[in-house]
C-alpha positions as CSV (number, residue, x, y, z in Angstrom):
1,X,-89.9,-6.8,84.7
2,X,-86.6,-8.4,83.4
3,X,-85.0,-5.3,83.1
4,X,-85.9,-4.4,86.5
5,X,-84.6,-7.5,88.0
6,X,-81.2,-7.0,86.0
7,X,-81.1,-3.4,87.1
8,X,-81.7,-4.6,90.5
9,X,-79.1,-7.2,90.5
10,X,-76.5,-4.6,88.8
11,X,-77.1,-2.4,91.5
12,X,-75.9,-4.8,94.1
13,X,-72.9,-5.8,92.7
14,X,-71.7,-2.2,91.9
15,X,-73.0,-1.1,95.3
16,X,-70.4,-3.9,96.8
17,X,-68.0,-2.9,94.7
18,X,-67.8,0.7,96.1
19,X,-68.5,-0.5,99.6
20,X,-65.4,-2.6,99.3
21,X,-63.2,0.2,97.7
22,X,-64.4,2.3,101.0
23,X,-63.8,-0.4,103.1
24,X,-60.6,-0.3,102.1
25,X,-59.3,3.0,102.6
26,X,-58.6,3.8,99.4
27,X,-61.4,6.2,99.0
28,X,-58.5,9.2,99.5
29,X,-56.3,8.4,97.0
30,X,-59.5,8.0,94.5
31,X,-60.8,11.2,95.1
32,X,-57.6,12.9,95.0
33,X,-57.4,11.6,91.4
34,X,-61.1,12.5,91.0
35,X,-61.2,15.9,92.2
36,X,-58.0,16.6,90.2
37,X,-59.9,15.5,86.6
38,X,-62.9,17.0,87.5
39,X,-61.7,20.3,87.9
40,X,-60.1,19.8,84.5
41,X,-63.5,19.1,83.4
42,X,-65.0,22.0,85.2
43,X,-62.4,24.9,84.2
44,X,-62.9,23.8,80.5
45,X,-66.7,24.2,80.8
46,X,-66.5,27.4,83.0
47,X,-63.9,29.0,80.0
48,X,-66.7,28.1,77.0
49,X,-69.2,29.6,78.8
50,X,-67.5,32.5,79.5
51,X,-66.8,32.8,75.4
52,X,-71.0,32.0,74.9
53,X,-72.6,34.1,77.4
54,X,-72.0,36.9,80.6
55,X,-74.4,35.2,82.7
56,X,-73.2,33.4,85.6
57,X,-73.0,29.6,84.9
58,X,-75.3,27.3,86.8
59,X,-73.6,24.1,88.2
60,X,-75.9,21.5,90.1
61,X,-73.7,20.1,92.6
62,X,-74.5,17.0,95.0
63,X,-73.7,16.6,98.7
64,X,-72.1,13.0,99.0
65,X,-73.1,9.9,100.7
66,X,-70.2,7.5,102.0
67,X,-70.3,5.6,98.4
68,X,-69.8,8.3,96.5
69,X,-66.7,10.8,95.3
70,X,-66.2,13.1,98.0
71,X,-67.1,16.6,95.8
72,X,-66.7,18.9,98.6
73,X,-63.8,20.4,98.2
74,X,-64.3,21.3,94.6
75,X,-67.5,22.3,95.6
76,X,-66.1,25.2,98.0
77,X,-63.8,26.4,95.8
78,X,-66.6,26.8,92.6
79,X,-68.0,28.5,95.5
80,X,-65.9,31.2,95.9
81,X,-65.4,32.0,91.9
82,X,-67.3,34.8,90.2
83,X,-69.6,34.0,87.5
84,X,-70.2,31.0,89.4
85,X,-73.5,29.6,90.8
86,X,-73.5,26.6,93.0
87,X,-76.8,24.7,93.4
88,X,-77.5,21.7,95.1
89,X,-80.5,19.2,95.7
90,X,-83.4,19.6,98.1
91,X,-85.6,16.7,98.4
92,X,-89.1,17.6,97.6
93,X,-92.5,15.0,97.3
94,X,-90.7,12.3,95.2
95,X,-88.1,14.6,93.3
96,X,-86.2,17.4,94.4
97,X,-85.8,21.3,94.1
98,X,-82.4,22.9,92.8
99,X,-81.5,25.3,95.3
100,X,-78.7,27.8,95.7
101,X,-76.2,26.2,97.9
102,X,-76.2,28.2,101.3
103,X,-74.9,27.5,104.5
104,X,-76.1,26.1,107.1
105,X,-76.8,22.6,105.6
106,X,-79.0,19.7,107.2
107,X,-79.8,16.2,107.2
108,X,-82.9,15.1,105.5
109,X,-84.6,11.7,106.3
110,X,-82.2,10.2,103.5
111,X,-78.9,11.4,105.6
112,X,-78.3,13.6,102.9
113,X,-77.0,17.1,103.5
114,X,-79.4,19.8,101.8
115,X,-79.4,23.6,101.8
116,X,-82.6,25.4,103.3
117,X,-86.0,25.9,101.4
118,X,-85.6,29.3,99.8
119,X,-87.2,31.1,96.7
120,X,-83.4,30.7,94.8
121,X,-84.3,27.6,92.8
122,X,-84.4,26.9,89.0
123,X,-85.7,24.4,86.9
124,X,-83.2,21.8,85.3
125,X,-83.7,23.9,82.2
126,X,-81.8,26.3,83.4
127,X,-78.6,24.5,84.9
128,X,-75.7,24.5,82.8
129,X,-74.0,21.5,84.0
130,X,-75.1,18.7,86.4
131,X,-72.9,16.2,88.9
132,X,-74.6,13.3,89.3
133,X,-73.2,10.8,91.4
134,X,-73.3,7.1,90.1
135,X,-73.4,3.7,91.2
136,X,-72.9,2.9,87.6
137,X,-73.7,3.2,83.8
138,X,-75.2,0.3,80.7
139,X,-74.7,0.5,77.3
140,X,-77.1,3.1,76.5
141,X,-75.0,5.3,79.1
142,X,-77.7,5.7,81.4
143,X,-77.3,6.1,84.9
144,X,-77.6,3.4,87.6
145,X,-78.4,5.2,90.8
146,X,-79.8,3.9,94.5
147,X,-83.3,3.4,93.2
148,X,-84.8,6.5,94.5
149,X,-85.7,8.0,91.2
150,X,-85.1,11.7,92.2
151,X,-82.5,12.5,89.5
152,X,-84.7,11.1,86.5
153,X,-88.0,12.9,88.1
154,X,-86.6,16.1,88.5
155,X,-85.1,16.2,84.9
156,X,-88.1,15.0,83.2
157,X,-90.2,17.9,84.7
158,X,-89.0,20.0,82.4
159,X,-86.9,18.2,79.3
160,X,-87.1,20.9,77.1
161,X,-83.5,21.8,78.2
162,X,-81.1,19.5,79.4
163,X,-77.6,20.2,80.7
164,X,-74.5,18.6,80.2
165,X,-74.5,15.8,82.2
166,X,-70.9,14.2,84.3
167,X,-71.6,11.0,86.0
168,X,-69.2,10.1,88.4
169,X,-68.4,7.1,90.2
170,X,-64.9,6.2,92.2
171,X,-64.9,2.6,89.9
172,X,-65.4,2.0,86.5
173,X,-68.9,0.2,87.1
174,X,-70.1,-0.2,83.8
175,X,-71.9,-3.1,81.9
176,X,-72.2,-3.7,78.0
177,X,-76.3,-4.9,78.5
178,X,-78.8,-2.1,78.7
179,X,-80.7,-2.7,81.5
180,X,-82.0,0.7,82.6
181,X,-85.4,2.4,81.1
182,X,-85.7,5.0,78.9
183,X,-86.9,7.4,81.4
184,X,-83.5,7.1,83.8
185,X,-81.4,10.0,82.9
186,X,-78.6,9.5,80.2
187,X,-75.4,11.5,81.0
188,X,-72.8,12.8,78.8
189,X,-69.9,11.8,80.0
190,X,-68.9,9.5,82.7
191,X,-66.1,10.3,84.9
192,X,-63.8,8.2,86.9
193,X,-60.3,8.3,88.6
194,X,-58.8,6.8,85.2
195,X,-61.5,7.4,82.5
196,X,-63.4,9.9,81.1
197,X,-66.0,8.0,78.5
198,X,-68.4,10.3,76.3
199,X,-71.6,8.8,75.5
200,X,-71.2,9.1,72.1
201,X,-68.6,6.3,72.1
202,X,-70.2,3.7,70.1
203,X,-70.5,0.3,71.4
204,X,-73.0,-0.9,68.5
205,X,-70.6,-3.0,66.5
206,X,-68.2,-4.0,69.1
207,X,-68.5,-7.7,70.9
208,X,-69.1,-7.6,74.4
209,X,-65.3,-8.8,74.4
210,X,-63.7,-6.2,72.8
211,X,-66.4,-3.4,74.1
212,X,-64.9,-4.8,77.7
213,X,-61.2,-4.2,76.2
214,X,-61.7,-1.0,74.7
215,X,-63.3,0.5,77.4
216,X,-61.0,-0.5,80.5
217,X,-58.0,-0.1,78.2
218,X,-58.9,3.6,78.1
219,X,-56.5,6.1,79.9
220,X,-56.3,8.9,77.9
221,X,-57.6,11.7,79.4
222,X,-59.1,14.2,77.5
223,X,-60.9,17.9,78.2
224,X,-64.7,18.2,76.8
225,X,-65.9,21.1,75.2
């Protein structure tokens, strides 16, 4: 229950955080930056597949909210790229179904854009790489989400498999106490306008002090493989 209570109380303050940053106006400039790693990110993963396999590659995409990096634009150029097949979420019961992005999109009861029901969907096993949207990520780099519970109920359906995971988030919300459950969904990398982390960066023998220093010090920016 304490754990819940923190998560709750995380979730707040990194909610505010990215209402202020829209607020703002600066929600342009951060998703410029974004969209500009993440297609870094994206070109790297699309060129090892290519090496692995001559399957198309399977990228779960998400339709943003106002909170969250605006991914449209990289999402209609993936679009148009062979090998390439864009998927996207479409609530279903208390999880969701990952089906193949197709135009015209609607509004659901969460004001979230979704594609149509349609027979192309695939289990998380098969996706290649998942964008999951973030309000923020604890020490045990899971993901701190609205509270819904979609993401870690779809992926836990069928775990034998798991992509890579990107979280990403237009601020660096992160916090050095673990305060998520071991069924929320772990990513493997966490991107953000200045930082691209990879879970396994070690915070184990660091002080909450330095952890804090090393991690917001960190502006290297560096493609995954």
């Amino acid at each position: 229950m304490e754990s819940q209570d923190l998560k709750a109380t995380y979730r707040k303050i990194f909610k505010a955080k990215l209402t202020k940053i829209y607020d703002s106006n600066k929600t342009y400039m951060l998703d410029y930056k974004l969209q500009k790693n993440l297609k870094i990110q994206l070109d790297s993963i699309l060129r090892f597949h290519k090496l692995r396999s001559k399957r198309p590659i399977n990228l779960l995409f998400y339709y943003p909210l106002t909170l969250e990096f605006d991914i449209r634009k990289i999402l209609r150029f993936y679009r148009k790229q062979k090998g390439v097949e864009i998927f996207l979420p479409l609530v279903h019961q208390e999880s969701f179904k990952a089906v193949k992005y197709r135009l015209p999109l609607t509004k659901n009861t969460f004001d979230i854009y979704e594609p149509s029901d349609s027979l192309f969907y695939i289990k998380s096993s098969k996706i290649d790489c998942a964008l999951i949207p973030v309000l923020g990520v604890d020490r045990a780099f899971r993901r701190i989400g609205f509270g819904k519970g979609m993401y870690d109920r779809f992926f836990s359906a069928d775990s034998n498999k798991l992509p890579k995971i990107i979280f990403i988030c237009r601020k660096f919300n992160f916090t050095t106490k673990i305060i998520t459950q071991d069924y929320d969904i772990k990513g493997d990398y966490y991107l953000t306008p200045s930082k691209l982390i990879k879970s396994t960066f070690s915070l184990s023998n660091l002080s909450k002090r330095k952890a804090h220093k090393c991690f917001y010090k960190t502006k290297s920016f560096k493609v995954i493989q």
